[in-house]
C-alpha positions in Angstrom: 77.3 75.2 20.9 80.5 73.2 21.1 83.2 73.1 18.2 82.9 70.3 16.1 85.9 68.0 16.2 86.7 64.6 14.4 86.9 61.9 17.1 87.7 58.1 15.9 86.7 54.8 17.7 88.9 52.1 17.1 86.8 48.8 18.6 86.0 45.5 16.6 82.3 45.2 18.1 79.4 46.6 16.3 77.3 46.3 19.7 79.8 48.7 21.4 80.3 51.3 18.9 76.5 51.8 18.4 76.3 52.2 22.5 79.0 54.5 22.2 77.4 56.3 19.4 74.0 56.4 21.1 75.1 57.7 24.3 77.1 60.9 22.5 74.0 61.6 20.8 72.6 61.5 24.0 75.1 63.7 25.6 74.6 66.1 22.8 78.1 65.7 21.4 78.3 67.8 18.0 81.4 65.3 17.4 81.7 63.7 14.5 82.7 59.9 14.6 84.8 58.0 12.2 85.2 54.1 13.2 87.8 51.5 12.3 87.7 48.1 13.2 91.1 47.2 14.7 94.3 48.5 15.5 95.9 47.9 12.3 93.5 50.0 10.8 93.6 52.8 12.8 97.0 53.0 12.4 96.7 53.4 8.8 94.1 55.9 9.5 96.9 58.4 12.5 99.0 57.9 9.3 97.2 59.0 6.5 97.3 55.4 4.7 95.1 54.4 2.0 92.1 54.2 1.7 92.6 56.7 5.0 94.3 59.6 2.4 92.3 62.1 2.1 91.8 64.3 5.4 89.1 66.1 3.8 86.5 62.6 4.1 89.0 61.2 6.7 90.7 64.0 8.9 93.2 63.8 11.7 91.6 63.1 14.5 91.4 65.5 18.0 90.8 62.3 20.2 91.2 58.3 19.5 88.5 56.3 21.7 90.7 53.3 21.6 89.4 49.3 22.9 91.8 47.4 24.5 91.6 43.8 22.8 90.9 44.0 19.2 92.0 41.5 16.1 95.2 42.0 14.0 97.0 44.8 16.5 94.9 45.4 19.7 95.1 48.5 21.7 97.8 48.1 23.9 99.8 47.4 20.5 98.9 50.1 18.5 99.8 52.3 21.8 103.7 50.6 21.3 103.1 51.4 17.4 102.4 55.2 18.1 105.1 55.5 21.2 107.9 55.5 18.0 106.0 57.7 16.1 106.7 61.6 16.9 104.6 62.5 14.0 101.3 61.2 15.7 100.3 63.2 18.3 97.2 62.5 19.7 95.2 61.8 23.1 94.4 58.1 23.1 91.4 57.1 25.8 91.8 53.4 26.1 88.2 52.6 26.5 88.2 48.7 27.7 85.5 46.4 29.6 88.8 45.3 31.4 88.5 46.2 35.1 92.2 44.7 35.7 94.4 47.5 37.4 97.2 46.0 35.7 95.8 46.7 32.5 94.9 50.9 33.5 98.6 50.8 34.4 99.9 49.6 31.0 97.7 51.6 28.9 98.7 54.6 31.4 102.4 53.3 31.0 102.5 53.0 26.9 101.0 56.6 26.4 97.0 56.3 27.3 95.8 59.7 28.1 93.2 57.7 30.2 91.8 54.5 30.7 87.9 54.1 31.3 85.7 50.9 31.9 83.2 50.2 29.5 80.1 50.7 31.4 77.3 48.3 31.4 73.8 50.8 31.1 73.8 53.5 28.7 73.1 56.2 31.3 76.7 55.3 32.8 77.9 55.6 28.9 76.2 59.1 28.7 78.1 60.3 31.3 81.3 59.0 30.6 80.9 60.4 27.0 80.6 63.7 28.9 83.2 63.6 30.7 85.6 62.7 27.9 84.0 65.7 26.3 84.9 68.1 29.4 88.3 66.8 30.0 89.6 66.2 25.9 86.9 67.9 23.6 87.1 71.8 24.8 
């Protein structure tokens, strides 16, 4: 069995994050999720800010799941955020229902590990939770 690792998914819709969370379970991920809502607050959370503090209930992540358009600070925002911040280090996977190439190329461009489209059935969700697994979680 695979290493658990903390993975947090920043995306403002309930509807998504419990697709998300389904299709790990699915995929047999021993991951553990933390979600915030927006892009202010996951921020807060790469940072350590309150209520975030404590990295025993909150710890650093291995992997931010990140949507692209999100109240307060939206992803390709929060990527800017992190680009002046050589204390964060971590893979970002902009995970959008955006199909733009233009948008790919600015997540790619502001420090995106990866950009994947939001796939409509869960089966297509399954696997790309697996292949984030292969390619970020091992």
């Amino acid at each position: 069995m695979a290493e658990q690792k903390s993975v947090l998914v920043a995306d403002d819709s309930h509807n998504d994050f419990l697709v998300f969370q389904l299709a790990c379970r699915k995929a047999g991920w021993p991951h553990k999720l933390f979600r915030v809502h927006d892009g202010e607050e996951a921020l807060a959370y790469l940072k350590g800010d309150p209520p975030f503090a404590d990295r025993e209930l909150w710890p650093f992540p291995d992997i931010v799941v990140l949507d692209a358009k999100m109240p307060k600070m939206n992803g390709f925002e929060l990527l800017m955020s992190l680009r002046e911040r050589a204390d964060i280090l971590v893979p970002i996977v902009m995970l959008s229902g955006s199909i733009v190439s233009e948008d790919k190329s600015r997540a790619l461009r502001l420090g995106a590990a990866d950009y994947l489209t939001k796939p409509a059935e869960t089966s297509e969700m399954v696997a790309l939770v697996q292949s984030i697994e292969q390619r970020w979680l091992r």
